[in-house]
C-alpha positions as CSV (number, residue, x, y, z in Angstrom):
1,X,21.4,-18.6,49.5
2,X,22.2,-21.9,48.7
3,X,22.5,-23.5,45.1
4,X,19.7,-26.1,45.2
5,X,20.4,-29.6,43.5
6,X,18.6,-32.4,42.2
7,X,18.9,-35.7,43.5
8,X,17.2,-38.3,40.7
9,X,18.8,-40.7,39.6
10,X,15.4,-42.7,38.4
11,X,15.3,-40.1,35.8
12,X,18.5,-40.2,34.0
13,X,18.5,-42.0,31.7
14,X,21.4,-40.6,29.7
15,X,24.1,-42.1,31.8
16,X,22.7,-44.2,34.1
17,X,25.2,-42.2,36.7
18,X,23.9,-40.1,39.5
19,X,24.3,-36.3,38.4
20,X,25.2,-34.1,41.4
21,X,24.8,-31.6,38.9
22,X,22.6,-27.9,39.7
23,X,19.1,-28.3,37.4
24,X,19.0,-26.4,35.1
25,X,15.6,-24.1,34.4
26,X,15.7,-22.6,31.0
27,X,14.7,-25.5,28.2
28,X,16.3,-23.3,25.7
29,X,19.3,-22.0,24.9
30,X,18.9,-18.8,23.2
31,X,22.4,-18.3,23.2
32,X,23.2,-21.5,21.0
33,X,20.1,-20.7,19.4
34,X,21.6,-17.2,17.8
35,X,24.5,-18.8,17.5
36,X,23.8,-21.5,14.9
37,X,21.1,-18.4,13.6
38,X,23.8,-15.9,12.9
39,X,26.3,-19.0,11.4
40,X,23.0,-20.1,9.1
41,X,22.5,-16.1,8.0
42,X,26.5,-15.5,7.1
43,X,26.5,-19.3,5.0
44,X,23.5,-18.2,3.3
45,X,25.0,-14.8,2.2
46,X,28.0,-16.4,0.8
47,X,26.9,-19.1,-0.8
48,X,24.3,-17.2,-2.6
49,X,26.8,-14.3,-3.5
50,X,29.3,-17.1,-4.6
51,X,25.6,-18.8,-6.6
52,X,25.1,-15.4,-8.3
53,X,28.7,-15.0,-9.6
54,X,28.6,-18.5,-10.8
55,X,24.9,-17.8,-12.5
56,X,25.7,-14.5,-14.2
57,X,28.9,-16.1,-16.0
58,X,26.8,-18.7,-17.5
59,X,24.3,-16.2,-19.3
60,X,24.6,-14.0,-22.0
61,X,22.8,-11.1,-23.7
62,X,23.4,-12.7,-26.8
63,X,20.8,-15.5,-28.7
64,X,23.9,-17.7,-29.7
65,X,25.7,-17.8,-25.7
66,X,24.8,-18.8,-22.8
67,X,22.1,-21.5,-21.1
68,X,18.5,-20.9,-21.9
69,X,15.7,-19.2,-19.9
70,X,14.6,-22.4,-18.6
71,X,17.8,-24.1,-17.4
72,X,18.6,-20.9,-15.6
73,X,15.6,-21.3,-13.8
74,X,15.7,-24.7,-13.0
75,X,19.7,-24.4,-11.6
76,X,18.9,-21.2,-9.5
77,X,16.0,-23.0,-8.3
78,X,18.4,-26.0,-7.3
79,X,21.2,-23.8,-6.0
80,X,18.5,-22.3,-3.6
81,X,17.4,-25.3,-2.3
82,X,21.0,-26.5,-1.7
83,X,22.3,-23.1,-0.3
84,X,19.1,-23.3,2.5
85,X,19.8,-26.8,3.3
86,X,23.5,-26.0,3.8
87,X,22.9,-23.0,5.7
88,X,20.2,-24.7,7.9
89,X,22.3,-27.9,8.6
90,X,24.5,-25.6,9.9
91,X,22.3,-23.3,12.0
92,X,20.9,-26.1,13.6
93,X,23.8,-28.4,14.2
94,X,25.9,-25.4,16.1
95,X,22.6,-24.5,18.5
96,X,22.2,-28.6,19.3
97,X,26.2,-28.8,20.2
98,X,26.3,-25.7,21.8
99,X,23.9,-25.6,24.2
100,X,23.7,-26.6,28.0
101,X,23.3,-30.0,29.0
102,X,20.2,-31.2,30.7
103,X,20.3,-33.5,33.9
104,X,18.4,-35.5,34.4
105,X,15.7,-35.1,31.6
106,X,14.3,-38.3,29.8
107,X,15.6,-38.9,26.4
108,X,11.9,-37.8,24.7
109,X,11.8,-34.5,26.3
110,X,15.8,-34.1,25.1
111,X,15.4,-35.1,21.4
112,X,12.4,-32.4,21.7
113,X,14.1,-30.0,23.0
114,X,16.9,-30.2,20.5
115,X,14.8,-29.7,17.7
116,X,13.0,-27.2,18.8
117,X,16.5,-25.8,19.4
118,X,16.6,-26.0,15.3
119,X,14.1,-25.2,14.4
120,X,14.3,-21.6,16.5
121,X,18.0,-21.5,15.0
122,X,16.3,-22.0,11.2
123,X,13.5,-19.5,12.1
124,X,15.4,-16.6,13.4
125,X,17.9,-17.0,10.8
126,X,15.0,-16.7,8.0
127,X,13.7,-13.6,9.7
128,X,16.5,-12.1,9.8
129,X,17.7,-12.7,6.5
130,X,14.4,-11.6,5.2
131,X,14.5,-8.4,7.0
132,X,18.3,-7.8,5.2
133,X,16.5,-8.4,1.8
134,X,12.8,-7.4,2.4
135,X,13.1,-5.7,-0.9
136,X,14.0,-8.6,-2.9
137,X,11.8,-11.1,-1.4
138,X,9.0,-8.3,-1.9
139,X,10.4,-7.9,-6.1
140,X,9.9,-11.5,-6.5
141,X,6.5,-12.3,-4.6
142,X,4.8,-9.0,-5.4
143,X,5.9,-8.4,-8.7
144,X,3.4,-11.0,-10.2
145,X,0.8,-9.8,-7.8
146,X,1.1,-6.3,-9.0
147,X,1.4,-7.5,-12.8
148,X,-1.8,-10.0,-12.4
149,X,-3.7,-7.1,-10.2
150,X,-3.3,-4.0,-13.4
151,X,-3.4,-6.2,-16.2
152,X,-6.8,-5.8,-16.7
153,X,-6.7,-2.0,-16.0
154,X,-3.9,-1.9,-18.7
155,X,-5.0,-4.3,-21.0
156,X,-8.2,-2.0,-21.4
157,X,-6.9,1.4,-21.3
158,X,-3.6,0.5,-24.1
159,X,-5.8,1.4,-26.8
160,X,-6.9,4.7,-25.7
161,X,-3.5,5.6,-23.6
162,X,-1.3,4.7,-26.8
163,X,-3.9,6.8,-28.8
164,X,-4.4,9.8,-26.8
165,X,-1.0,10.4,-25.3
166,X,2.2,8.7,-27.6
167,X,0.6,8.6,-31.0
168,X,-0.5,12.1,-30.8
169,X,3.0,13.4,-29.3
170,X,4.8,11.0,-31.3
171,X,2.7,12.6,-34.6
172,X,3.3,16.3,-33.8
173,X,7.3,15.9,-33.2
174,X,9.1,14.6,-35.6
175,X,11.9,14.0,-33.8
176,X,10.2,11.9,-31.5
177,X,11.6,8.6,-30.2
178,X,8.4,7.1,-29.0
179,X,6.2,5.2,-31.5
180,X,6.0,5.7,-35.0
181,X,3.0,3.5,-36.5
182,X,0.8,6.7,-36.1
183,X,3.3,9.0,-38.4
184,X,4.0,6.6,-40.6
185,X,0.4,5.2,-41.1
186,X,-0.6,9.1,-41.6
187,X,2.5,9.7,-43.9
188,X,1.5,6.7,-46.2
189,X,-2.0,7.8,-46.6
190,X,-0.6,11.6,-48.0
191,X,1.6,9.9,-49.8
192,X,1.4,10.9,-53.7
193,X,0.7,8.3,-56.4
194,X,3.6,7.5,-57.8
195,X,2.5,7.0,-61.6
196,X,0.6,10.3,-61.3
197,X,3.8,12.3,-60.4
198,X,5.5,10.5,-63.0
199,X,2.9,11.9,-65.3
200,X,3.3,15.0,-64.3
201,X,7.0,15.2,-65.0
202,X,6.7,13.6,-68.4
203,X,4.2,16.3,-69.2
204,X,6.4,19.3,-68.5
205,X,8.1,21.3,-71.6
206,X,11.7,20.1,-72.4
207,X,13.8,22.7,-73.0
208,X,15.9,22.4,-76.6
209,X,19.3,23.2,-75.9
210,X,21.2,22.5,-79.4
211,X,25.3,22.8,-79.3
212,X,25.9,25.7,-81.7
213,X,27.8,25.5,-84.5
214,X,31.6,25.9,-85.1
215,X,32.3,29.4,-85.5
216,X,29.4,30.8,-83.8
217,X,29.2,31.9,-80.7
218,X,27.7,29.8,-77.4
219,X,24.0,30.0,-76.1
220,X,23.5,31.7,-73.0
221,X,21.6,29.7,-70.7
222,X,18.3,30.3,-70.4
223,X,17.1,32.7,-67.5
224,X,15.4,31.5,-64.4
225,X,11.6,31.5,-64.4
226,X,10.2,34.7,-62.9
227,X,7.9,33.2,-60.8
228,X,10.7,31.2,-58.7
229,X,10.0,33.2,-55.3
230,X,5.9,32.2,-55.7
231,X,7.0,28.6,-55.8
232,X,8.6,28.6,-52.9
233,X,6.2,30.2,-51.1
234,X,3.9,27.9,-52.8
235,X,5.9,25.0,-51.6
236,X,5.9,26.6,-48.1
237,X,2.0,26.6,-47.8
238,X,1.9,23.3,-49.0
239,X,4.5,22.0,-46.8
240,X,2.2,23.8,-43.5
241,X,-0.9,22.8,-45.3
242,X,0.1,18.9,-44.8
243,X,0.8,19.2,-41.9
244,X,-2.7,20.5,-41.0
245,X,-4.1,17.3,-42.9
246,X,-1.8,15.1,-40.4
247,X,-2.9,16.5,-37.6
248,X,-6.4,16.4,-38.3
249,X,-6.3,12.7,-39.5
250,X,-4.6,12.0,-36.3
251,X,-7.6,13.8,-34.2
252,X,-10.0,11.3,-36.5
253,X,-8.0,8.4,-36.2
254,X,-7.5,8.7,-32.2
255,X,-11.4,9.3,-31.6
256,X,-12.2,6.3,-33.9
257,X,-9.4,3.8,-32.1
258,X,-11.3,5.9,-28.7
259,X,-14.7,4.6,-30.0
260,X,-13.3,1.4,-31.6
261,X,-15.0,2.5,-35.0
262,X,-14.3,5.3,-37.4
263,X,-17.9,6.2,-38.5
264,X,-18.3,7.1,-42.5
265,X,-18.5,10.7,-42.8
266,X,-14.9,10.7,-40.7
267,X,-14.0,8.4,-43.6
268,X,-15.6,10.6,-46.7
269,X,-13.9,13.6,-45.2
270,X,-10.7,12.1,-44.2
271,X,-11.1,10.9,-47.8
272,X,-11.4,14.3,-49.5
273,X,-8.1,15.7,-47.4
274,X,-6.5,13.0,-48.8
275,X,-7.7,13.0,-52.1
276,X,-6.6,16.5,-52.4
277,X,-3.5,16.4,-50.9
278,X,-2.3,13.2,-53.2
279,X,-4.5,14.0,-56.9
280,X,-6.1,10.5,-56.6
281,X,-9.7,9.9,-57.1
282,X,-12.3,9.3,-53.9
283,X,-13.1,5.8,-53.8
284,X,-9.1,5.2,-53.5
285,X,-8.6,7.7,-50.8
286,X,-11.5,6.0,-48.5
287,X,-10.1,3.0,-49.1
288,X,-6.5,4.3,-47.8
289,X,-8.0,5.8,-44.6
290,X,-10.0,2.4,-43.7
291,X,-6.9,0.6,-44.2
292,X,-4.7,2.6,-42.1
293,X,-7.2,2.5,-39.6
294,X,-7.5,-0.9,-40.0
295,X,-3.8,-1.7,-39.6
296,X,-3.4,0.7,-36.9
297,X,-6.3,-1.2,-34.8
298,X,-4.9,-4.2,-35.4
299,X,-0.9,-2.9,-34.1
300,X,-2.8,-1.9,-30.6
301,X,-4.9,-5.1,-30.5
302,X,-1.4,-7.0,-31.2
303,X,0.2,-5.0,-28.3
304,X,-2.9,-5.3,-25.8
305,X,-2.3,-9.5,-26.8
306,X,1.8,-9.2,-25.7
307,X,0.2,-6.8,-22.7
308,X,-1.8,-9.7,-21.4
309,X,1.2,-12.7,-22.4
310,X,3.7,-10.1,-20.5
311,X,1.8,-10.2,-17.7
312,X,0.5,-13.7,-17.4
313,X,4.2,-15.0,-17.7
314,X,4.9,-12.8,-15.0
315,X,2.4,-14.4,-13.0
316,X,3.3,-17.6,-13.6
317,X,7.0,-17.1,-12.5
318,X,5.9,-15.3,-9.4
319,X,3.8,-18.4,-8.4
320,X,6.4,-20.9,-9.1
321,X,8.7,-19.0,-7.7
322,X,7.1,-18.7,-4.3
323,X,6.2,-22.1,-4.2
324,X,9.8,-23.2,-4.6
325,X,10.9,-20.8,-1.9
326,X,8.4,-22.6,0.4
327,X,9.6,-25.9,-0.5
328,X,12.9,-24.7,0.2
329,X,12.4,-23.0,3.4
330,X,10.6,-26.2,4.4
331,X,13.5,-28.5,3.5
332,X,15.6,-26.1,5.5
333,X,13.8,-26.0,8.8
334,X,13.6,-30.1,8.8
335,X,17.4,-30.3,7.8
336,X,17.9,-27.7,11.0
337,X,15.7,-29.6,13.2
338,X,17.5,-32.9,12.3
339,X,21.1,-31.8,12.8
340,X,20.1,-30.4,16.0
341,X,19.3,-33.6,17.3
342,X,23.0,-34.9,15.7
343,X,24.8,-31.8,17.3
344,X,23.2,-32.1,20.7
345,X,23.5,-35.8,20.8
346,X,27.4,-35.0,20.7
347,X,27.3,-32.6,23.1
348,X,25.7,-35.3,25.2
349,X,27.6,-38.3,24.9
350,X,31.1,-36.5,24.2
C-alpha cells in the first residue's frame, strides 16, 4: 500500500510553500510529551533536594540561631513556587521542540496543540511525582485534617484520659517519667507543718553530757533506747500507711476531675486523712484538698487550652499550605503551556 499525501497548499499557512510531506494523524506526541514529563520530574527532585539542604542549614534547634518560624515558611513557600515553575518551563519547552511537525495545519489549531502538549507534559509530571511522594503530600494535606477532625474528641476526653490513665500510673510508680502534677499535688497535701515538727523536736529531752573532770575517768555513752526495733517498724507502717492515704486521695481526686466537682464529704474525709497524716487541725486540711484540686483542674484545663491552640495552628498551616501548593501547581502548568508554544515555535521555524 501506498503512503497517501496531502496536497493543500491553501492551508499552510506556516510557510507559504507547498508540503509534499505524508499527514500526519496523531495531534499529540506522547513521546515529546514524556519526554519534557520525565525532564520536569528529575528538575523538580533536584532542585528541591538541593532547596532542602539549603533550608536545613539556615535553622537551628537553638532560640538564639537561625531564621524564624515564619521566614522559613515564607522562603520554602517561595523556593516551591520557583522550583515548579523551573521544572514546568522545562517540561513543557522539551515536549513543544520535540515533537512532530504538522503540515499543513492552520496556525490556531498549532498554537493549541502545543499547549496542550504542555500542559500533558506538566500534568503527567505532577502525577508522577505525586505518586513518588504520596506519603508526603498526604503528611502535609491530611495532617491538619486529621488534627482539626480529633480535636474535639481530644479536647473533651484530656481531662478524664490524663486522670484515669497517666496520673494514676504516674502516682503509683515512683519512678515514673510521665506526669508528675498528680504526685506532687498529693505529696504537698501530706506534707507535715513545718512549725509543728519544729515543735516537736524542741520538745524532746536533751541529754546532759558534761566533760568529766581531770583525773576522773570518761562517761560512757549512753546506751541506745530499747525500743529502737519498734520504731522502725513504726516508721515502716507509717511509711505503707501513706502510701494508702495517696492512693486513696488519688482515687478521690480522679473521680472529682471525672465529674468536674469534688463533692464535700470527699473533701471532709480527704480532710481527716490528711489531718491525721500531717497533726494539723480540719479546717486547714479541707482547705489543702480544695486547693490541690483546684490547681490540678486548672493544670488540665491549661493543657486542654494548648490541646485546642496545637491543633488549630495545625490547621491553619495545613490550609495555607495547600492553598500555596495550588497556586504553585497552577503557575507551573501555565509556565508549561507557555514554553510549549516557544519550544514548538522553534521546532517550526528552525
Amino acid at each position: 500500500m501506498e503512503t497517501q499525501f496531502a496536497q493543500r497548499p491553501e492551508n499552510n499557512y506556516r510557510d507559504g510553500t507547498l508540503s509534499t510531506q505524508p499527514v500526519n494523524d496523531s495531534a499529540v506526541a506522547w513521546c515529546a510529551v514524556f519526554a519534557g514529563a520525565v525532564a520536569s520530574a528529575a528538575l523538580s527532585l533536584i532542585l528541591l533536594l538541593l532547596g532542602t539542604g539549603f533550608g536545613l542549614t539556615l535553622v537551628s534547634p537553638w532560640a538564639s540561631e537561625g531564621i524564624s518560624a515564619t521566614t522559613f515558611g515564607v522562603t520554602s513557600i517561595i523556593g516551591i513556587t520557583l522550583i515548579s515553575l523551573a521544572a514546568s518551563a522545562l517540561g513543557g519547552y522539551l515536549a513543544g521542540r520535540l515533537r512532530t511537525r504538522w503540515f499543513n495545519t492552520p496556525n490556531d489549531e498549532v498554537y493549541f496543540r502545543d499547549t496542550a502538549h504542555g500542559f500533558l507534559s506538566w500534568a503527567v509530571a505532577t502525577l508522577g511525582t505525586a505518586a513518588l511522594l504520596t506519603g508526603v503530600i498526604g503528611s502535609i494535606v491530611g495532617g491538619g485534617v486529621k488534627a482539626g477532625a480529633s480535636v474535639a474528641e481530644g479536647a473533651a476526653t484530656v481531662a478524664t484520659g490524663v486522670a484515669a490513665s497517666g496520673a494514676a500510673a504516674a502516682l503509683i510508680e515512683n519512678n515514673s517519667e510521665g506526669d508528675t502534677t498528680l504526685p506532687y499535688l498529693l505529696d504537698s497535701l501530706l506534707r507535715k507543718d513545718a512549725t509543728a515538727s519544729s515543735a516537736a523536736v524542741s520538745q524532746q529531752p536533751i541529754i546532759n553530757q558534761e566533760t568529766p573532770a581531770e583525773g576522773q575517768p570518761a562517761l560512757a555513752p549512753a546506751p541506745a533506747p530499747a525500743h529502737a526495733p519498734a520504731a522502725e517498724k513504726n516508721d515502716a507502717a507509717s511509711t505503707t500507711q501513706n502510701d494508702a492515704n495517696k492512693g486513696e486521695l488519688m482515687r478521690i481526686f480522679v473521680h472529682g476531675i471525672a465529674t468536674d466537682s469534688l463533692p464535700q464529704d470527699d473533701v471532709q474525709y480527704a480532710g481527716q486523712l490528711v489531718a491525721q497524716a500531717t497533726g494539723i487541725d480540719q479546717r486547714a486540711a479541707e482547705q489543702r484538698v480544695t486547693d490541690a484540686f483546684t490547681t490540678l483542674r486548672q493544670k488540665l484545663e491549661d493543657a486542654e487550652t494548648a490541646t485546642r491552640a496545637a491543633a488549630d495552628k495545625a490547621r491553619e498551616a495545613s490550609a495555607y499550605t495547600s492553598l500555596w501548593l495550588f497556586i504553585s501547581l497552577l503557575s507551573g502548568a501555565f509556565i508549561a503551556s507557555l514554553m510549549a508554544v516557544f519550544g514548538g515555535r522553534q521546532r517550526d521555524f528552525n
